[in-house]
N, C-alpha and C positions, 0 to 999 in steps of 0.2 A: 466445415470439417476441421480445419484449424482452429477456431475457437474452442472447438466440443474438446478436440484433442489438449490442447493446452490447459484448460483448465483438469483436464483429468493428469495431467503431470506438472503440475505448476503450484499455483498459490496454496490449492484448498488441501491438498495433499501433504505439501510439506507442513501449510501449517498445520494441522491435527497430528502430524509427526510430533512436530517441536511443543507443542502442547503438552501432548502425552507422555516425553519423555523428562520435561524441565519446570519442576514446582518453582523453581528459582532460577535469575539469569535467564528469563524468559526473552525477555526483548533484546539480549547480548545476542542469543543464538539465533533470532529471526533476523537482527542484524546480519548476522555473517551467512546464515541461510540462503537472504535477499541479494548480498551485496555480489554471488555469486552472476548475478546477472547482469549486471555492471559489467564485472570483469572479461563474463563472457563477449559481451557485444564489444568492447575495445578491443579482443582480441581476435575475434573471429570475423569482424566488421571488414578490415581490409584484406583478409585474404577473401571472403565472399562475394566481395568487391571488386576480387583480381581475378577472380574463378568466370563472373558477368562478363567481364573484359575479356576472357580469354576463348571462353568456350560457350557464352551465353546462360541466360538464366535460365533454363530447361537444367541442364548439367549443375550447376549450381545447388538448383533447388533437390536435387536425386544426392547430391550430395551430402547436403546439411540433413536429410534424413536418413541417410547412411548414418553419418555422426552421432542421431539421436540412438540408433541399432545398436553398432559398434559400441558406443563410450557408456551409453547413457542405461540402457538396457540393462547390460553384466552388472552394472553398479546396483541399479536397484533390485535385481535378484538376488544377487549376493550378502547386500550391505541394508536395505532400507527393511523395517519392521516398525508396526505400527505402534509397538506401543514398549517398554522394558518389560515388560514378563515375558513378553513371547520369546528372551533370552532369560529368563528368571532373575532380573535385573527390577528395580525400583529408580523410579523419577529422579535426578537432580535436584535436591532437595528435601525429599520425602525423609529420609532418615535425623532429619535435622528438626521435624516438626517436634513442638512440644509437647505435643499431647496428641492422642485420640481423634480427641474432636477438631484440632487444627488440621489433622488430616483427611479429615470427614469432610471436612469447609472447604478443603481445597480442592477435591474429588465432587463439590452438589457443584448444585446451579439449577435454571432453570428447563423445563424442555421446551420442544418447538410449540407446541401446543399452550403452553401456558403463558411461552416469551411471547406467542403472536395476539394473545388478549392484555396486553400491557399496553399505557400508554409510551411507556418506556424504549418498547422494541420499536415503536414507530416515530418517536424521537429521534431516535439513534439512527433506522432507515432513513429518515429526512436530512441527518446530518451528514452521512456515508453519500447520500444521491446529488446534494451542493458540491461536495466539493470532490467528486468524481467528475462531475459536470467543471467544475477550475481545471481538472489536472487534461483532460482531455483536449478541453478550447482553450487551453493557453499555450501549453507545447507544443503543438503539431501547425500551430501560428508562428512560434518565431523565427524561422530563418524567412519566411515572406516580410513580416512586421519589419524586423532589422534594415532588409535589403529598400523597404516601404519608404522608411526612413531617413535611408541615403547610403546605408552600409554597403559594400562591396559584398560578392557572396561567400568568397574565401574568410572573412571577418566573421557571418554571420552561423559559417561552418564551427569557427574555432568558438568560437559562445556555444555552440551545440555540444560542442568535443569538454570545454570545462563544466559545463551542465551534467552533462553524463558522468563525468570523472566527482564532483558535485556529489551528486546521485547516490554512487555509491559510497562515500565516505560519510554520505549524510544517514545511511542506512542504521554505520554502526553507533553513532553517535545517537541517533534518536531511539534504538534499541536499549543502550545505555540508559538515556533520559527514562524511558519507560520503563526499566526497572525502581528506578531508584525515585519517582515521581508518580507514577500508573498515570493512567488516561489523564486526567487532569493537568498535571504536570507535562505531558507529552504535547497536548491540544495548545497549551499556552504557547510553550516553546515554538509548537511547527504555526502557531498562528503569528507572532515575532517575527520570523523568519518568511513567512510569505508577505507581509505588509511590509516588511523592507523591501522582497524582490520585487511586488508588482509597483514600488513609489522606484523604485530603480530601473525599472522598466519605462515609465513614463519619461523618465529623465534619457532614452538610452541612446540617445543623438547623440551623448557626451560619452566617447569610449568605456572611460572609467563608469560609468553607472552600467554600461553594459554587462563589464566583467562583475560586478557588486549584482545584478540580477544573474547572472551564470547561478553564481554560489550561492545568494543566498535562496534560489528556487530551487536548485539542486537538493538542499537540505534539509528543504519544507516540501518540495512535492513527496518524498519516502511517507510520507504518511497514506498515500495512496494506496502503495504497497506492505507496510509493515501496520497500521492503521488497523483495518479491517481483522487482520486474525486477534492481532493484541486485544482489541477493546473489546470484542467480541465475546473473547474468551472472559476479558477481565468485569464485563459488567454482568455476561449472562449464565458463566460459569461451564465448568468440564461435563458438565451431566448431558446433554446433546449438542456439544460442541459444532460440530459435523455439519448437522442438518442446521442450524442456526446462520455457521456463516455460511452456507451455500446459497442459503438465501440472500442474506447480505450480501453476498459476491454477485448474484445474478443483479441486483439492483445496481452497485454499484461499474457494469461492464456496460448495462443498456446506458446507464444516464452517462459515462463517459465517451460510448460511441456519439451521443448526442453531441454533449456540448462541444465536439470539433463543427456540428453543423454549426450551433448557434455563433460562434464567431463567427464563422462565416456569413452568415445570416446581417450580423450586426455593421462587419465590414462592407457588405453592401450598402444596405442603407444609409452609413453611415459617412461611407469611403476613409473613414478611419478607424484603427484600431483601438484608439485612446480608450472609444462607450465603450468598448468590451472590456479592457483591462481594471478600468473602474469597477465595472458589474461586476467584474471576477472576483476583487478583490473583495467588496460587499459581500457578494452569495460564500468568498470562502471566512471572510468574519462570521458570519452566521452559521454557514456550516458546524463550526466550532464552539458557536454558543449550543446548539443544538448536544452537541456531543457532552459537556461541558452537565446539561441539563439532567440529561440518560446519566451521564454517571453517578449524579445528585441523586438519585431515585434509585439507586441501587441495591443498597440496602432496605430500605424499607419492603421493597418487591419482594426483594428473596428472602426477607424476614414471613411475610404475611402467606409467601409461598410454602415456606417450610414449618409453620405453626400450622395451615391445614393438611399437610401430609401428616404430621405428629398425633392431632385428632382424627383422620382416617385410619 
């Protein structure tokens, strides 16, 4: 029920917001968007925490959904609309197009029916389900991994606490990147940034590589999160936005619940962490080429697409 729920007030939601309302400064605003959930968990994390402690998590949990009532509710009744007309309002952007047709271009795209006969769409699926399956089996391993390795748990917390703080600053930074680069430029960067933190990982016996994997996986995992609606939107276009990434989100939510098993899986058999972090870092190179691939093929798709609707 928490899943079904969350995603109906979480990712897919806002991104079709932010989509529809910003032809420009697209990934600034899913930046700041995202980064609200950073903010939230540093701030709501210890008093949630004190709420457990004090009166149990039954109480706790009736609370944090009061919160979601009280705060969250008013807000989006009041404040959220899905799209600038329904305030007779135009995109970010929109008025700055140079022509007609640049704004036509930026309104197509493909639909679900058309994206799911492409090799393209199942590139890109294959690249979304790698390295959902990184983000899932690697985080939810490291405060076991660190302690694995000789760390104290208090140490292994404060890697968790600049992970997160990480996280979210890595949000607006790759938001950034993905305007001023698109997909390609983005995939490079957050692929940079993970092959430093899983070689910094391997190393994390030595404090200092510890903190050097905090950040720089803090600011390559946001591609988990800001990822999926950007490249989405940027390879398969505005025209069924919606129903496009909801699919990509269902694939990427199953293959991330997994890969917390597969670590596990690997840590068994292996009784170390080392195989998986290797694999990880493998399956998220690839992931990446994969992405990399989808965006190559973009244009030609929605050219071949859009010359038979012209003849129809």
């Amino acid at each position: 029920m928490i899943g079904i729920c969350v995603a109906g007030f979480s990712n897919i939601p806002i991104s079709i917001m932010v989509t529809n309302w910003f032809y420009e400064k697209k990934g600034k605003a899913m930046g700041l968007a995202f980064a609200g959930s950073g903010i939230g968990a540093a701030v709501l994390s210890p008093i949630l925490t004190t709420l457990i402690s004090n009166y149990g998590w039954r109480i706790a949990y009736v609370i944090a959904g009061a919160l979601i009532i009280v705060l969250t509710l008013p807000l989006v009744l009041l404040f959220a609309k899905r799209s600038p007309a329904e305030k007779g309002l135009v995109p970010l952007g929109a008025d700055e197009m140079e022509s007609a047709e640049n704004l036509e271009s930026e309104q197509s795209g493909l639909t679900m029916g058309e994206a799911k006969k492409t090799a393209m769409f199942w590139v890109f699926v294959l690249g979304i389900v790698c390295f959902a399956l990184v983000a899932g089996g690697v985080q939810m391993h490291i405060p076991a991994y660190l302690m694995d390795i000789g760390h104290p748990a208090i140490f292994a917390g404060t890697i968790f606490g600049i992970l997160s703080l990480a996280n979210t600053v890595g949000k607006l930074i790759l938001g950034a990147v993905f305007d001023k680069f698109g997909t390609a430029g983005g995939a490079i960067y957050v692929g940079f940034c993970m092959t430093t933190a899983m070689v910094a990982l391997l190393l994390a016996k030595t404090q200092a590589f510890a903190f050097l994997f905090a950040i720089a996986f803090g600011f390559s995992i946001v591609i988990s999160t800001l990822g999926p609606p950007f490249m989405t939107n940027d390879i398969f276009g505005k025209k069924d936005f919606g129903s496009i990434f909801g699919i990509v989100q269902v694939f990427f939510v199953a293959a991330g619940s997994f890969g917390v098993i597969v670590s596990g899986l690997i840590y068994d058999v292996t009784q170390s962490y080392r195989v998986a972090w290797i694999f990880f870092l493998c399956l998220f190179i690839f992931s990446m080429v994969c992405v990399l691939v989808a965006n190559s093929m973009k244009k030609t798709t929605k050219d071949k697409y859009t010359s038979n609707q012209k003849i129809i």
